[in-house]
C-alpha positions in Angstrom: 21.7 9.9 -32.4 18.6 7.2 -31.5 16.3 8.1 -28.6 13.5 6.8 -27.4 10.2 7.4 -25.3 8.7 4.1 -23.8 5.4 4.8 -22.2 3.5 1.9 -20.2 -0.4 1.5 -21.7 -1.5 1.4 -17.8 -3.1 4.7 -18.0 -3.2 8.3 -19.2 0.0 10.2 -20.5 -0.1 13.4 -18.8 2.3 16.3 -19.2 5.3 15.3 -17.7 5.4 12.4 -20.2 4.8 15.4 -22.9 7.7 17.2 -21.6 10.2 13.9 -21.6 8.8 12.8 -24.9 9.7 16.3 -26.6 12.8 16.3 -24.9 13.9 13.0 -26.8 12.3 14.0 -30.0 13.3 17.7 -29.8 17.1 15.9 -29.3 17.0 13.4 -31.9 15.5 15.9 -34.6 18.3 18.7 -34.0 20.9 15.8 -35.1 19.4 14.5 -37.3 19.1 11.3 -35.8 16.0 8.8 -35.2 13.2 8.5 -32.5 12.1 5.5 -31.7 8.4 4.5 -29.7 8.4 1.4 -27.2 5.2 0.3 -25.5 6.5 -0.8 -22.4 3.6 -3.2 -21.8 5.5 -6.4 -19.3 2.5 -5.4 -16.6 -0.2 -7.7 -18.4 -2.6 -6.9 -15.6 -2.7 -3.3 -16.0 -1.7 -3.0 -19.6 -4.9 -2.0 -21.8 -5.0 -1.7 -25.4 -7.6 1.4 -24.9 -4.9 3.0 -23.0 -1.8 2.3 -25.9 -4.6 3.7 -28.4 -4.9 6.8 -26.4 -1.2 7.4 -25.9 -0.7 6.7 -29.7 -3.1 9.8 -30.2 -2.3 12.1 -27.9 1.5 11.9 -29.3 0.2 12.4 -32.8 -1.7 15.6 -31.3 1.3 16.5 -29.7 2.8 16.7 -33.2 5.4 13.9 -32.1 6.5 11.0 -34.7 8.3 8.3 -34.3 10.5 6.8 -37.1 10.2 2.9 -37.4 7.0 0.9 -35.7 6.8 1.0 -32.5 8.4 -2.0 -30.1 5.8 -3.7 -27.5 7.8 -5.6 -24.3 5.1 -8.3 -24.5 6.8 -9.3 -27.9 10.1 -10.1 -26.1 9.8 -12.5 -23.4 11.5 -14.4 -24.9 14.5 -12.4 -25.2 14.0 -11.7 -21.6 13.9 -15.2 -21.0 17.2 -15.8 -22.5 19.0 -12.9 -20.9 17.6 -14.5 -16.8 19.0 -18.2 -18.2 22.7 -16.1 -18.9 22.6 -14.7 -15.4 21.6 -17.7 -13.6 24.3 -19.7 -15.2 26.3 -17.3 -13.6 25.6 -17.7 -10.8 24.0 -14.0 -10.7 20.3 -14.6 -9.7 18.6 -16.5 -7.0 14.9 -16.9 -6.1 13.4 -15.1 -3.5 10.0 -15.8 -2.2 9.8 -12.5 0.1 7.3 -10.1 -0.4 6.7 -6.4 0.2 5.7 -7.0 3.6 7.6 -9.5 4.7 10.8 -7.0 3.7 9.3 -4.1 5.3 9.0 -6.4 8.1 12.3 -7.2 7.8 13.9 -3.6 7.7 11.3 -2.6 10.6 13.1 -4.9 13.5 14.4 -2.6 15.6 18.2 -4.2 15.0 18.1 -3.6 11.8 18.3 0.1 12.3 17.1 3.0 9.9 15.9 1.3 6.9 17.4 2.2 3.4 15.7 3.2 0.4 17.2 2.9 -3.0 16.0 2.8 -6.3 13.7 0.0 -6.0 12.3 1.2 -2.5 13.9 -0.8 0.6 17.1 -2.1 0.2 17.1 -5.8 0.3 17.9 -7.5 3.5 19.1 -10.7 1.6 16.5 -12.9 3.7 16.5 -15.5 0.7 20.2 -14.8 -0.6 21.9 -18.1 -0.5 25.7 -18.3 0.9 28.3 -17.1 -0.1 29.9 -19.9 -1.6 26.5 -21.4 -2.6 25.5 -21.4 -6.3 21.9 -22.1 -7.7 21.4 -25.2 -8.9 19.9 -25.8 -12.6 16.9 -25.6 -14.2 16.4 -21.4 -13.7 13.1 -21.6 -11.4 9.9 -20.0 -13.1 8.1 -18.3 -9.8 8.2 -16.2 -7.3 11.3 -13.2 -8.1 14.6 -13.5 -9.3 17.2 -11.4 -7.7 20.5 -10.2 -8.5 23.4 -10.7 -6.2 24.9 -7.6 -6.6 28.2 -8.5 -4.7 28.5 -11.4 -6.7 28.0 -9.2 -9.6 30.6 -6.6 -8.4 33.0 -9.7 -8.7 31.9 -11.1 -12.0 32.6 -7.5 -13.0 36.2 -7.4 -11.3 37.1 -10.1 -13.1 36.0 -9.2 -16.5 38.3 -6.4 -15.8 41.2 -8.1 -15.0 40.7 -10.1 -18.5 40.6 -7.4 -20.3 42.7 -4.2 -18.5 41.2 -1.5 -21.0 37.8 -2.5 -20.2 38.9 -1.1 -16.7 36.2 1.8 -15.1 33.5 0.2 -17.1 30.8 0.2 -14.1 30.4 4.9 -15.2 28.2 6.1 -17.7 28.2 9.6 -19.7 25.4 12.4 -18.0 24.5 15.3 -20.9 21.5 16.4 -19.1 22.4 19.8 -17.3 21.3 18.1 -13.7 23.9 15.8 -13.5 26.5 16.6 -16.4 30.0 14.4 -16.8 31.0 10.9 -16.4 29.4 9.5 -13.7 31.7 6.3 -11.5 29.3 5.2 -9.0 31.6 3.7 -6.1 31.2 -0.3 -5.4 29.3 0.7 -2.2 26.3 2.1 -4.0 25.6 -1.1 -5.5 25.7 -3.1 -2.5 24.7 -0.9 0.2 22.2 1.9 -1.9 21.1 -0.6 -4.6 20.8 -4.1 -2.9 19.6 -7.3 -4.9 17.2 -5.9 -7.3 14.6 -8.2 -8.9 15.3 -9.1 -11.6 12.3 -11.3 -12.7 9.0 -10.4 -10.8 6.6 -13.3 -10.7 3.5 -12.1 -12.5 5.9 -10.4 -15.2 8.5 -12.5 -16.3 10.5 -9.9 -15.7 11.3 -6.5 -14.9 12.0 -3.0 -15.6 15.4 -2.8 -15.2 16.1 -5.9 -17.0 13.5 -5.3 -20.2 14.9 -1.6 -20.6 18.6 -2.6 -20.9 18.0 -5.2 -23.5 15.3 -3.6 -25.4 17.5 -0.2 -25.0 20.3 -2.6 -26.9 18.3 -4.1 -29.2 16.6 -0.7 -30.6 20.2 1.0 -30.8 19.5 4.0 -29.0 22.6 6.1 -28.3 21.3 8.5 -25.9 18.8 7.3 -22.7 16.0 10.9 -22.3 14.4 10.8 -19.0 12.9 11.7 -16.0 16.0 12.7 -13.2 13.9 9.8 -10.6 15.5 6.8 -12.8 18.8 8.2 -12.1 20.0 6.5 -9.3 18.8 3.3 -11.4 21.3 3.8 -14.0 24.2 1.9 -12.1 21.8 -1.2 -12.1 21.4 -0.5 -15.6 25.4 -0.2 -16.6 25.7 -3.3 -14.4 23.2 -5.3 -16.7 25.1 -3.8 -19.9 28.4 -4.9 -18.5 27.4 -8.5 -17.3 24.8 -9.1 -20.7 28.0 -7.3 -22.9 26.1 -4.8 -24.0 27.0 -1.0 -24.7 26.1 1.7 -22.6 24.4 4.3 -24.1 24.6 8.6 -23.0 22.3 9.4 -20.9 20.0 12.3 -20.1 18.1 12.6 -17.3 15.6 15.3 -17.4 14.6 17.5 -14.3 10.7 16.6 -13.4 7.3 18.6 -13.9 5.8 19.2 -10.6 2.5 20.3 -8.9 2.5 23.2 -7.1 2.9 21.4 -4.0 6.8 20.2 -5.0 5.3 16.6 -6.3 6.4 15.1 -8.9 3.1 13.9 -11.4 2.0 10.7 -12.0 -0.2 8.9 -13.8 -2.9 8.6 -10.6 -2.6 12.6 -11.3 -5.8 12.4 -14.3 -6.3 15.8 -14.1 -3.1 16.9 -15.7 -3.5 14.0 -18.2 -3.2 15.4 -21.9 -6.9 14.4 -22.5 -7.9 16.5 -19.8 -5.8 19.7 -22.0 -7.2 18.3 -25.3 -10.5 18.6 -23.9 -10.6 22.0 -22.2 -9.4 23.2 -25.9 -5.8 23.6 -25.3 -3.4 23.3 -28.3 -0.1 21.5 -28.3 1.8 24.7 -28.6 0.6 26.3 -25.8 0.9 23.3 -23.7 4.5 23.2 -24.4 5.0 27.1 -23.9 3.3 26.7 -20.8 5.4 23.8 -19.6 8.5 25.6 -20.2 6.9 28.3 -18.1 5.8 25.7 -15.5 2.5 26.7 -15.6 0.7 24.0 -16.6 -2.8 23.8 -14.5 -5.8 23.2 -16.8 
């Protein structure tokens, strides 16, 4: 067994990145197995190497340790790079120039109806999607976003299937975590209708969280995915990558979420329940963890 925790240095860990990361090392431990540490740092903007140092420390205070040096995203481009150029040839990806507004825009006219939210927020409209039998034109473009046309994905997947008849059911992934436990088959409709086009590449990035994750994921060997239950409607995106990049799909476990008393989930704009902010007010890591098991976790 490999897991993983992959923080983003773009601000404080607070304690429902405590409770994920023992998860995955409590998991990996018990069997034996390896845990592995990924900075996920693609947000060059945001990222700050005062923040990795912090997050560094408050694992070691939380008496977690990781078994090989950790990975850092901004080492990879260009493995990223590489995997955008295999999708564009293709025929996976095209450029989209739209932005936040101009989709909520979009999903606001009052034809368009209730607007859908998936994964990545809205659903896509496919304002810049080209037609159908339209396919983009060498060399891969290097701004604005790079989407994935997810129905011309659905068929590159059909087809792979009808190669190779065992790899048949491929687009279902393994659940262990007790919220969603079983093999999980999403149907082809999720991925057009509740997933859309995702990006891909984002312009100031490079690339993207759901692409970066899936290769790194690959590269590092981890076996089982630990996470929050929110990036569980992601995974089919992330099963598609694996099955049009052939790579593996690991287990995944997807975590239920540590919550205010209000019902919301915490977040890093949440500083209060930062681990600092326990470290400082004298708490030790054992009685952070006994109280997060209790849910009782206000400083």
């Amino acid at each position: 067994m490999i897991t993983r925790f992959a923080p983003s240095p773009t601000g404080p860990l607070h304690v429902g990145h405590a409770y994920s990361a023992w998860i995955a090392h409590d998991m990996a431990r018990a069997a034996g197995g390896q845990f592995l540490l990924r900075i996920e740092d693609i947000d060059r903007q945001r990222a700050k190497p005062a923040w990795e140092a912090q997050i560094l420390d408050d694992l070691a205070w939380l008496g977690i340790t990781w078994d090989t040096e950790p990975v850092r995203q901004s080492d990879r481009m260009d493995v990223y790079r590489t995997a955008l150029d295999v999708l564009w040839d293709k025929g996976l990806l095209y450029s989209c120039t739209c932005t936040r507004r101009d989709i909520a825009d979009a999903m606001g006219a009052p034809q368009e109806g209730a607007p859908m939210l998936g994964p990545d927020g809205l659903v896509y409209p496919g304002t810049c999607r080209p037609d159908t039998g339209a396919m983009p034109c060498p060399p891969r473009p290097t701004h604005g976003h790079l989407r994935l046309n997810m129905a011309r994905a659905l068929r590159a997947n059909d087809r792979m299937n009808r190669r190779r008849a065992e790899d048949a059911g491929t687009l279902q992934f393994l659940e262990v975590g007790a919220l969603h436990r079983g093999t999980v088959v999403p149907p082809p409709e999720a991925f057009t209708q509740r997933i859309g086009d995702v990006v891909l590449a984002r312009k100031d990035f490079g690339t993207s969280y759901h692409l970066s994750v899936v290769l790194d994921d690959a590269a590092q060997g981890v076996t089982h995915v630990v996470r929050g239950a929110d990036l569980f409607e992601a995974t089919p995106i992330h099963v598609m990558l694996q099955r049009l990049l052939g790579l593996s799909t690991p287990i995944y476990h997807h975590h239920d979420l540590v919550r205010d008393a209000a019902g919301k989930r915490l977040a890093k704009r949440d500083d209060a329940r930062s681990i600092a902010s326990y470290r400082q007010a004298g708490w030790r890591a054992d009685d952070l963890r006994a109280a997060l098991e209790r849910r009782l976790v206000a400083p």
